[in-house]
N, C-alpha and C positions, 0 to 999 in steps of 0.2 A: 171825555171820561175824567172825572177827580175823585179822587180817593182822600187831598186831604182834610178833607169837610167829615169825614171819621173821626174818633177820638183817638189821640197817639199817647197813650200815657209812657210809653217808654220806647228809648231808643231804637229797639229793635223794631217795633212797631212803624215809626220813624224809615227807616230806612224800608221795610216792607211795602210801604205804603209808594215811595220810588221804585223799587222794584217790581214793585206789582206794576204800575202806569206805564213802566217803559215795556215790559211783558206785553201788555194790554197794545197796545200801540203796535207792536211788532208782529201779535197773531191777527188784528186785523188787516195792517196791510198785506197778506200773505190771502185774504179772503178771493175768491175770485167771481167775475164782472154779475156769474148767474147764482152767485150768492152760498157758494157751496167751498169748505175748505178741504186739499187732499196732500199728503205728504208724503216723501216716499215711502215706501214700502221696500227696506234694503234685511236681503238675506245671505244667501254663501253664492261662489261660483259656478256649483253645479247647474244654477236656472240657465248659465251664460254658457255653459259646457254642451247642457242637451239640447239648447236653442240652436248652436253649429251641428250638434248631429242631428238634429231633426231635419237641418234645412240640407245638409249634404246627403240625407236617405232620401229626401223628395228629389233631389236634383236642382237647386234653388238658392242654394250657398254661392253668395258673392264675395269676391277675394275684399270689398271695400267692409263689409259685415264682419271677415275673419280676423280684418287685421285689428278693426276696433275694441272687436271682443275678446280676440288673443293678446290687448294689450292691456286690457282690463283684469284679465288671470293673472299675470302675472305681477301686474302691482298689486294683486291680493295676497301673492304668494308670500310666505313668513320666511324669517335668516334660516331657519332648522329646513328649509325646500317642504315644507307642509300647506294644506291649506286647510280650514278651519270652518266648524258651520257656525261661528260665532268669533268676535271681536275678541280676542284675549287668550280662546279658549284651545284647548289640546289641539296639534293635527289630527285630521279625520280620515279614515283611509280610501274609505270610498268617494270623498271630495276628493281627495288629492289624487286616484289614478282616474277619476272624468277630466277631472281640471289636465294632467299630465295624456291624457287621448286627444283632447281638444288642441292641446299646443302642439302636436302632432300632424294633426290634420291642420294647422295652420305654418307647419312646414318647420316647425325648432326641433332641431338635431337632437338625437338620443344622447350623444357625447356631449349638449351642454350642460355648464354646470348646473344650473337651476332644474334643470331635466332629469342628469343624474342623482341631486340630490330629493330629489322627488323619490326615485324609484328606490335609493336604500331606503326612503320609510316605509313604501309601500313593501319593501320584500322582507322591512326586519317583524311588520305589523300582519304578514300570513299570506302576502301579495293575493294576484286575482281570486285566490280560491277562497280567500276569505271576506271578501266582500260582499255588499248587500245585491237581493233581487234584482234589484231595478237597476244597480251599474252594472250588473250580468246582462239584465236585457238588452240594454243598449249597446254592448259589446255582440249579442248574437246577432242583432241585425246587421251586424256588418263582419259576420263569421269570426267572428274572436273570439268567440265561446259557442260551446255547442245549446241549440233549443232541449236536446235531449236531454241537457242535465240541469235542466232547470226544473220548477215547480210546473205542471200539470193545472191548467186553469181552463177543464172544458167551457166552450159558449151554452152548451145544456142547462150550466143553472141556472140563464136568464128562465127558466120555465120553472124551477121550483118555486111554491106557491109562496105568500109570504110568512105562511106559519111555520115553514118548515124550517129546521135548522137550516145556517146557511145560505139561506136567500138572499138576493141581493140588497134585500133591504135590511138583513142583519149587519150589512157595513154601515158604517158614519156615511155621511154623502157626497163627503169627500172622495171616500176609499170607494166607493161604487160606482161611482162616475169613472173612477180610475181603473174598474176593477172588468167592468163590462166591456168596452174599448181592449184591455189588455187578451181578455179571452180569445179575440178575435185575431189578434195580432199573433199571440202563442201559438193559434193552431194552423194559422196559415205559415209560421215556419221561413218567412222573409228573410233572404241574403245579400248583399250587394256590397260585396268584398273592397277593402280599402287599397291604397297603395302603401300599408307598412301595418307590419303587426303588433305585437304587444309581450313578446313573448318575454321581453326583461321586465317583465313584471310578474312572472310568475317563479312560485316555489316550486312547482312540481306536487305537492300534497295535492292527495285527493281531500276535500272538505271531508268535515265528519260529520257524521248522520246519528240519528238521537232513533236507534231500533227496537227501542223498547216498546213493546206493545201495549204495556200497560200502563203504558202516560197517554195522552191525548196526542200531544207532537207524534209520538211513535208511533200511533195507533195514525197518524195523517199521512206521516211515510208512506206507511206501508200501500195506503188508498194512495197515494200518489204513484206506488209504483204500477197500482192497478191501472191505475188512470192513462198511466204512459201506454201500457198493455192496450186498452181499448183505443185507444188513437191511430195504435198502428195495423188497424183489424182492416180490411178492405171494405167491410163495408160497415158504416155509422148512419142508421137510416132516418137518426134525428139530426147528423149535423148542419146540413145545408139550411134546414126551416132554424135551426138555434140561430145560425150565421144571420139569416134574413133577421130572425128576432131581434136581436141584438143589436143589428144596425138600425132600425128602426126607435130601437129603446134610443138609440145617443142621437140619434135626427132630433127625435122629440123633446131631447132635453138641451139643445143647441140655447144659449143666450142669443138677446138682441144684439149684443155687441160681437157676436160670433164667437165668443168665449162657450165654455161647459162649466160652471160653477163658477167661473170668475178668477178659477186657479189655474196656474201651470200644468199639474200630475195631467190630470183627465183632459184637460185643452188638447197637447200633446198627441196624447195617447189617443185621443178620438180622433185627430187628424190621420193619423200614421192607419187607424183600420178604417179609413171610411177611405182611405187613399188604395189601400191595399185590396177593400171590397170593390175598386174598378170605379170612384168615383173620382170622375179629371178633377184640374183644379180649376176649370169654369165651373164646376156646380155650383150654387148658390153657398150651401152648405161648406163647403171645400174653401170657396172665393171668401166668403166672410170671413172664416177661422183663420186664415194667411192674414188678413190684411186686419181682423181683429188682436193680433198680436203687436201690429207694428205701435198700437196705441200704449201699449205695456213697457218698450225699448227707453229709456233714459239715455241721452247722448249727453259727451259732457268734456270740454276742453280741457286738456291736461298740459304739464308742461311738454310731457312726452309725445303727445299729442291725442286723435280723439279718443276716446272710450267708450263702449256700447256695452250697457248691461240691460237684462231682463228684470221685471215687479216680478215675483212668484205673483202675485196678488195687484188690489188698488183697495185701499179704505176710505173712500170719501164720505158715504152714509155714516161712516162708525166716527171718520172726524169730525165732522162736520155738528152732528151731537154733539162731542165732547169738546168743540169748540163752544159753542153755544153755554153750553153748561159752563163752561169759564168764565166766560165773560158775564153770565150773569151769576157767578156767585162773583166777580169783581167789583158788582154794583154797576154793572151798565146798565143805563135803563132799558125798561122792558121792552118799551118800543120803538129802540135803539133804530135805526135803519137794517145794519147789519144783522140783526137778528131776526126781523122782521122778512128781509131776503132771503136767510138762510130759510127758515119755518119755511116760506113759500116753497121754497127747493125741495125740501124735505117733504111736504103733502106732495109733490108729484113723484114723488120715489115711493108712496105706500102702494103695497103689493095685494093687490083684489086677486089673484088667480088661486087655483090648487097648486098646492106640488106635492112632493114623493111625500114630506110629513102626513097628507093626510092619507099614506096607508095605516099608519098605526090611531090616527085621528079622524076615522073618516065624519063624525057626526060635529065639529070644529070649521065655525067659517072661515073666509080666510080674511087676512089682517096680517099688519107689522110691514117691517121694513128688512132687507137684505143688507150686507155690506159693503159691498159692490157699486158702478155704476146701474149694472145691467145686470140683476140677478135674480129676476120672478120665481123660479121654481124652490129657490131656497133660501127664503127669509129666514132668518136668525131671534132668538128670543133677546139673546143680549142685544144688540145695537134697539130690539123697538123697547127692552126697557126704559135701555138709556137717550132715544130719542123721545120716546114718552115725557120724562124727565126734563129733556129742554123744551119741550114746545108747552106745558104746561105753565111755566114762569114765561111765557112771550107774550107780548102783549096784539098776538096777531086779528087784525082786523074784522076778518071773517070768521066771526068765532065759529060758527055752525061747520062749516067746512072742517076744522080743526079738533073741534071735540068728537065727529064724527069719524073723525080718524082715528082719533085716540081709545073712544068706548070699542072701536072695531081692534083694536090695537090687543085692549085689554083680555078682550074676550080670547081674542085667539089666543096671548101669549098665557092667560088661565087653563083655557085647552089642553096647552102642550106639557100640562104639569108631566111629571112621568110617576110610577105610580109610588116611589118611596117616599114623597112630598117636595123631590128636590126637580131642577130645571138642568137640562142638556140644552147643548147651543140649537141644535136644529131638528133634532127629534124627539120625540117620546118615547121612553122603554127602549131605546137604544142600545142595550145592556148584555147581550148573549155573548157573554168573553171566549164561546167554541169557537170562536172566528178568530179571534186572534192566536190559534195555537196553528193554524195552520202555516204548512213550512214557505207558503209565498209570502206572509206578515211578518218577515224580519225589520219591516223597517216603518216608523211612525204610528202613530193609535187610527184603528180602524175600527173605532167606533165610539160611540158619542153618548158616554155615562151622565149625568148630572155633578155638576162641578159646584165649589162653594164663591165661585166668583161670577158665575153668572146667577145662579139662585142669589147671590148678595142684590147685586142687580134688579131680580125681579121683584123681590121681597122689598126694595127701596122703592121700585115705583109704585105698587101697590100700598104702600104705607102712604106714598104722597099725593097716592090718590083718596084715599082715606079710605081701604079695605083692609087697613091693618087688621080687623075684626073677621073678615072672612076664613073660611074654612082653605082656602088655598093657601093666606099668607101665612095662617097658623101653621099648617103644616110644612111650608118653605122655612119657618123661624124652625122651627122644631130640626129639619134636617140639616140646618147650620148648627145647631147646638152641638149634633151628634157628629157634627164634620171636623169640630175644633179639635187641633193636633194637640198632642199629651204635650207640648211645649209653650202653649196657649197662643198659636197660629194658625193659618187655615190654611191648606193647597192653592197653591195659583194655576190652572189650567191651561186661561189661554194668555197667562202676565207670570212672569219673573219673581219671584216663585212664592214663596208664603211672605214678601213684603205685600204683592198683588193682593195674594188671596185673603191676607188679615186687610187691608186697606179699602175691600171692598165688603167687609163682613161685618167691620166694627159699626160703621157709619146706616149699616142697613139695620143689623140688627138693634141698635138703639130708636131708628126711625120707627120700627116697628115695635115698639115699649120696652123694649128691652132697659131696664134700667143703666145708667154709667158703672153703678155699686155694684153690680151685680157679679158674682167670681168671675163670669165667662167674662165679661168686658175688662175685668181687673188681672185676668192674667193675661190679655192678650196684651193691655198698656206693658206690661211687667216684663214680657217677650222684645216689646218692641224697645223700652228702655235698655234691655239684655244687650241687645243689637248696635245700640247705634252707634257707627263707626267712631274712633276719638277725633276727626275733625268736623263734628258734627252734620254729618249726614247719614244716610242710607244705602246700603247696597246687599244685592246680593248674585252670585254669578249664577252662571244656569246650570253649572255643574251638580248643583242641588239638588237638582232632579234626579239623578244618578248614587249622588254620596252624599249623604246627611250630615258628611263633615262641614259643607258646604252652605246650609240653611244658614240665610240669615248674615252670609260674610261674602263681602264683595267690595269692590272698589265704592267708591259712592258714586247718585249719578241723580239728578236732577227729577225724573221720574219716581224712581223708588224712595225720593226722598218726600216727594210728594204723598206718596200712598202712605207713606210712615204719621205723615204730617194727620193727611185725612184723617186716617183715625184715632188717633191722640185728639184731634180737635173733638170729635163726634163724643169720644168718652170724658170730655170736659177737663181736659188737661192743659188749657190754655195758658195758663199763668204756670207752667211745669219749666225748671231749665232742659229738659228733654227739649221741648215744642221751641223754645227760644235759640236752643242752639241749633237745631233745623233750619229755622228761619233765616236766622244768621248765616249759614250753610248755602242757603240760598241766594241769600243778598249778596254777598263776598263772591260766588261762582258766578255771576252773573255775567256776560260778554255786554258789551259797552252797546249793541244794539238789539238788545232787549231779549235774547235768548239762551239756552245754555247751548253747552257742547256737550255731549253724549255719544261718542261711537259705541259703547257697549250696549247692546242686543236686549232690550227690558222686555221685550215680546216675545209667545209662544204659539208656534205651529201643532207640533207635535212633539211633548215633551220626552226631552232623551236626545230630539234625531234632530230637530226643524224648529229652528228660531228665527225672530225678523228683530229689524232695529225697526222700528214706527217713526221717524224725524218728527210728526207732531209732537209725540206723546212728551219730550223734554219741554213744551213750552206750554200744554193747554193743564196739564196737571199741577206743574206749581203756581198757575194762575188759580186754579182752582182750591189750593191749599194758601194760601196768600190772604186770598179775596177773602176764604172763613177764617182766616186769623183775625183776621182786621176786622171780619165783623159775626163773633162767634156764633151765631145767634141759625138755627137748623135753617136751611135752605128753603125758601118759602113755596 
């Protein structure tokens, strides 16, 4: 690959152009033999917390598991005895007493200091009784908190139909996978008592309860205490057939890799009830979900020695596109080898089956690609954008194979529009917010609205498939207009936070005519120039999500400085000292083999709760902003 047969008219360019080749260089050799690029997927220590309690509730915790991952907590642990669902970011309380149970059951004294100083945050921050659902759960199953005072999640409403409020399909699919498993688990009531408890962690306060009847939360109360009522009646003549329902619903949503959605929540939690429902761990079902975990395990030499943590997740579909896509806005040629192997990778990860989307879609074929290795039931609209988008500029062999993927790609992810013209990751109409006031939703979004960085997404590839004129992309431009924030930014959903969401909005909405002159593209330049840090870069922390003091101010970081880049370049601000001191930003941070450094967390789970750091996303994005400095000219 050379990049210097481009024009350098000035310095910065000049050094860009090095920057970029040694970039270039460094993300191909990281490609791997089958042609597919994946990097970690790093989040908090709770994955590494509930991965020791799940294996010490099966019976299945090995002391060489505990010491690895009990030595990995605690090098996450911060000087303040906190742990943190993000690099830099406040202690968290419910992190910090799973992380502080787990060193527990890996045998570290209440009296030590990192122990101790664990538990003044948790007692000055409201101790056990103020913590989320799910480190409650995990405490009952091993009697450290009572089932009773928990949230009411009959298995009954796997039978509510799907129009009905509440049905499981008004969760995201994340939250439902997690949500159906958990029913099961709630009502059988599981104990198997530790050898030490918990009790210096608690205040003594009973939690406070919201009894107002005339909010929706109050009005959930109140049905929750119902609910408890009907649980305890001797006889429930639907529960046994919900039970059977319910295990059947998570059999049939088992991945090939023996994952459940390809994420930790629901993997878990369907082991723990299908464990519970009386199946050994020879069942096929059971055998896979153990041993499809150990693919997830990162092992990794320290001075201290080994460490063992969990992927909440694996993104190789989703890198492997935006690998792709760098490299060819780098100017690699089309028929590079390496991209050429990727594309092939990439046609056999398109997903031909149904899944849950076509309840709300039932008359939509199927098509697109998942995030995942193994993820058929739930393809994503973003990653087949954005795979659309690389394999278009490829110069792969078999055309016919490849556009046939792509027109099936198209259709479906047209399909999925949802009805206010915008795009949700994995549903349609995804949108009934009654589900999130219920008192089990304290923790993450359970449900899957239409974001302005995946509609950016969609709206880019259907512009560069030349549908910019269609009645879909109009209406996907139209719900960007209306999504721009009164500070001329856009939300980031599933990226860090309106650097993401303006970075993915500028460059689409211009793809699809939006002119550069136009206000909406002129205040977002105007926002971005507001922002940009005085050593010219980009950042912004994820506390944004939370506090708007926050928007837009962060340390800088190779990623976000990229998005900044993106779309400054897309609204024609090339020759801007904004865009040159970016660049410069980048060229200067550069590490001497060809990547940057990034601990800080530019990726979103669940905003508010559940962030990841992406290890790719530092090195295929400023390739990406790079490659169109050098050569301004729209992405062919």
């Amino acid at each position: 690959m050379t990049v210097t047969a481009l024009p350098a008219a000035t310095a910065e360019a000049t050094d860009a152009a090095g920057t970029l080749a040694r970039a270039v260089a460094h993300l191909k050799g990281l490609q791997e033999s089958a042609g597919w690029w994946k990097g970690e997927l790093e989040t908090n220590v709770t994955m590494d917390a509930e991965d020791l309690l799940l294996r010490e509730f099966l019976g299945i915790r090995t002391a060489t598991e505990t010491d690895e991952a009990a030595r990995w907590i605690r090098s996450q642990q911060r000087e303040d005895g906190t742990w943190a669902t993000f690099y830099g970011g406040p202690g968290e309380l419910s992190t910090t007493i799973e992380a502080w149970v787990a060193l527990r059951l890996a045998g570290d004294a209440v009296a030590a200091p990192h122990m101790r100083a664990a538990q003044e945050f948790v007692l000055a921050n409201g101790g056990l009784e103020n913590s989320r659902v799910f480190t409650r759960v995990w405490l009952a199953l091993f009697g450290l908190w009572s089932w009773d005072e928990l949230p009411n999640m009959p298995p009954e409403l796997i039978f509510l139909p799907s129009w009905f409020p509440l049905n499981v399909y008004d969760w995201g699919c994340w939250a439902r996978q997690t949500v159906v498993p958990l029913t099961v688990v709630a009502t059988l009531k599981p104990v198997r008592p530790l050898a030490f408890g918990v009790d210096e962690l608690r205040t003594g306060k009973r939690p406070r309860k919201n009894l107002k009847p005339w909010t929706w939360s109050g009005a959930f109360e109140y049905l929750d205490k119902a609910l408890h009522t009907y649980a305890k009646l001797p006889v429930k003549p639907m529960r046994g057939w919900a039970m059977r329902q319910a295990a059947e619903w998570i059999l049939a949503r088992q991945e090939a890799d023996g994952s459940w959605g390809g994420i930790q929540p629901p993997w878990v939690y369907s082991l723990l009830a299908l464990h519970l429902l009386g199946y050994s761990f020879e069942h096929p079902a059971m055998k896979a979900g153990l041993k499809g975990l150990d693919g997830f395990i990162v092992r990794e030499q320290t001075p201290d020695g080994w460490v063992r943590r969990l992927e909440a997740c694996q993104s190789p579909v989703w890198d492997t596109a935006l690998a792709m896509t760098a490299l060819h806005d780098a100017h690699v040629p089309a028929d590079d080898p390496a991209l050429v192997q990727a594309a092939d990778w990439l046609l056999g990860e398109e997903i031909r089956v149904t899944g849950d989307w076509a309840v709300k879609r039932p008359a939509t074929p199927p098509g697109g690609w998942a995030f995942e290795f193994a993820n058929d039931i739930y393809p994503d609209t973003d990653d087949t954008a954005e795979i659309v988008l690389a394999l278009r500029r490829t110069a792969f062999p078999d055309r016919p194979r490849l556009k046939g993927a792509v027109e099936r790609a198209i259709t479906w992810v047209q399909g999925m529009q949802s009805s206010d013209g915008g795009w949700a990751a994995f549903d349609a109409d995804n949108t009934r917010e009654l589900t999130t006031k219920l008192p089990f939703c304290d923790f993450g979004a359970v449900i899957d609205p239409p974001s302005a960085d995946v509609t950016a997404h969609v709206v880019e590839m259907l512009a560069a498939e030349g549908l910019a004129g269609t009645t879909e992309c109009r209406r996907g431009v139209r719900w960007l207009l209306d999504a721009q924030e009164d500070n001329g930014s856009w939300f980031g959903r599933w990226g860090a936070n309106h650097l993401y969401g303006t970075g993915a909005a500028v460059p689409a909405l211009v793809a699809a005519g939006v002119s550069p002159a136009d206000p909406v593209i002129r205040r977002a330049v105007a926002w971005l120039e507001q922002v940009q840090n005085a050593d010219g870069g980009w950042g912004e922390d994820l506390r944004s999500y939370r506090d708007p003091a926050w928007v837009g101010k962060g340390d800088s970081t190779a990623s976000q400085t990229a998005w900044a880049l993106l779309a400054l370049l897309a609204a024609g601000e090339r020759e801007s000292s904004t865009v040159e001191r970016g660049v410069d930003w980048l060229a200067r941070t550069q590490r001497a083999d060809g990547t940057w450094d990034e601990p800080q967390f530019t990726g979103t789970g669940f905003p508010g709760d559940f962030y990841i750091n992406y290890h790719l996303y530092r090195l295929v994005f400023p390739i990406s902003a790079l490659g169109r400095y050098l050569a301004p000219e729209s992405p062919a």
